[in-house]
C-alpha positions in Angstrom: 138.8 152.9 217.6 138.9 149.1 217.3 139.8 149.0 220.9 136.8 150.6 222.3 134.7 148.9 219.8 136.0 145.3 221.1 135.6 146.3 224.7 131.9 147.5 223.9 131.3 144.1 221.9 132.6 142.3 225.5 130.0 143.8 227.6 127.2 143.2 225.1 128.3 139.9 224.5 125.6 137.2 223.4 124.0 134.5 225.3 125.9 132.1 223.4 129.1 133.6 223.4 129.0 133.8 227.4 128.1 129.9 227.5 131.3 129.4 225.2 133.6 132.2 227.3 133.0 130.4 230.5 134.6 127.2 229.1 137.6 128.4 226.4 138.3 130.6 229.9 138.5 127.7 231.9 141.1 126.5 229.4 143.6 128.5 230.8 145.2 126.1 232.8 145.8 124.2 229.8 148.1 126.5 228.7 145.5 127.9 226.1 144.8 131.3 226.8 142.0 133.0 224.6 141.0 136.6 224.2 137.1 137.5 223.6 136.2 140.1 221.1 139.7 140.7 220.1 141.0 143.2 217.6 143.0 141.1 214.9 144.1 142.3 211.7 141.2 144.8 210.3 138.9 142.5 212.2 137.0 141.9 215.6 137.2 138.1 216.4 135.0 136.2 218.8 137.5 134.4 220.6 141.5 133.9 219.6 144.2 131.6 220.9 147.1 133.6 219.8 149.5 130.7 221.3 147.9 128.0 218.3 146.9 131.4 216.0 143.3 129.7 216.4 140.0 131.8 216.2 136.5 130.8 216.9 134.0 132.7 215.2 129.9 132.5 216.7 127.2 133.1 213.5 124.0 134.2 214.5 121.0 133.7 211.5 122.1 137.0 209.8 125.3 134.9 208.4 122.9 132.9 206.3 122.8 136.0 204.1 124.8 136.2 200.6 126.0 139.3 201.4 127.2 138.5 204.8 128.6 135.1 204.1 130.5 136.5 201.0 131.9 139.1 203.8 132.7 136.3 206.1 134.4 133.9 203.4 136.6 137.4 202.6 137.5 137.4 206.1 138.4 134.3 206.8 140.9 134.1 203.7 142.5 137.7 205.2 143.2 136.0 208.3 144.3 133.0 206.9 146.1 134.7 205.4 147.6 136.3 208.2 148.5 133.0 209.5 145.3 131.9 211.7 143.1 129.5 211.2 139.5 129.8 211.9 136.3 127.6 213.3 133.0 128.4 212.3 130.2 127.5 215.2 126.3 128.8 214.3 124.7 130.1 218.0 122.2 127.2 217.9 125.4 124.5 218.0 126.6 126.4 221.1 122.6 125.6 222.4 122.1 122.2 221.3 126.0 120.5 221.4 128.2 122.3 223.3 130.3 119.1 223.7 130.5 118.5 220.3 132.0 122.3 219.9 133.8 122.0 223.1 135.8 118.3 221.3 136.1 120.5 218.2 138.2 123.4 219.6 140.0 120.9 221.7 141.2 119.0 218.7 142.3 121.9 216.6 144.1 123.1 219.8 145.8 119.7 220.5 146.9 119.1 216.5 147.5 122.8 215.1 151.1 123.2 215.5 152.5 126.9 216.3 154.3 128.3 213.6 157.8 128.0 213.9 160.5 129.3 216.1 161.5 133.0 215.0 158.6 133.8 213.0 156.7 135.4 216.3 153.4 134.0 215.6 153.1 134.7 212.5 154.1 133.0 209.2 157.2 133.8 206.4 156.3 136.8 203.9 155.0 135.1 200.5 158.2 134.1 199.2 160.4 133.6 201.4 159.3 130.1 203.3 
């Protein structure tokens, strides 16, 4: 069910999540490969770098909400705590300072460290690391 949920969210993707895909696709050749509307824990995720356990997250006005940004703050701790660390962009950033995202990715990507060897991506069970 998530699957075809993700691959309907990929063809109905937003203006601004194009104008983001067309770069973090790009990136590639870097050796950073993302995934776009991405089925991760319970979740659908914008974009994910599963190499740097990085995902990008696009809010539209409707995340100015309570309810929604107590649901998003609930999300973001579940896959944080599932090992991934996430980057918060609202659409009109991705319209007025696509650079400034763009350097903002790139850092995270060039100082997250990947978990360590033999724990596959994803970090120790609570207790035991």
């Amino acid at each position: 069910m998530a699957n075809a949920r993700a691959r309907q969210l990929r063809k109905t993707m937003t203006p601004q999540e194009v104008k983001l895909w067309v770069h973090l696709r790009s990136w590639k050749s870097r050796g950073y490969h993302f995934r776009r509307q991405a089925p991760r824990e319970k979740y659908i995720v914008d974009f994910i770098c599963l190499r740097k356990n990085l995902v990008v997250e696009l809010d539209g006005g409707q995340h100015n909400f309570d309810a929604h940004a107590d649901s998003d703050r609930k999300r973001d701790a579940d896959l944080a705590r599932a090992g991934f660390k996430v980057l918060r962009f609202w659409n009109n950033e991705i319209d007025t300072n696509l650079i400034g995202v763009l350097e903002t990715i790139d850092q995270e990507l060039r100082t997250n460290s990947p978990h360590p060897a033999g724990f596959a991506g994803h970090p120790p069970p609570l207790g035991e690391g």
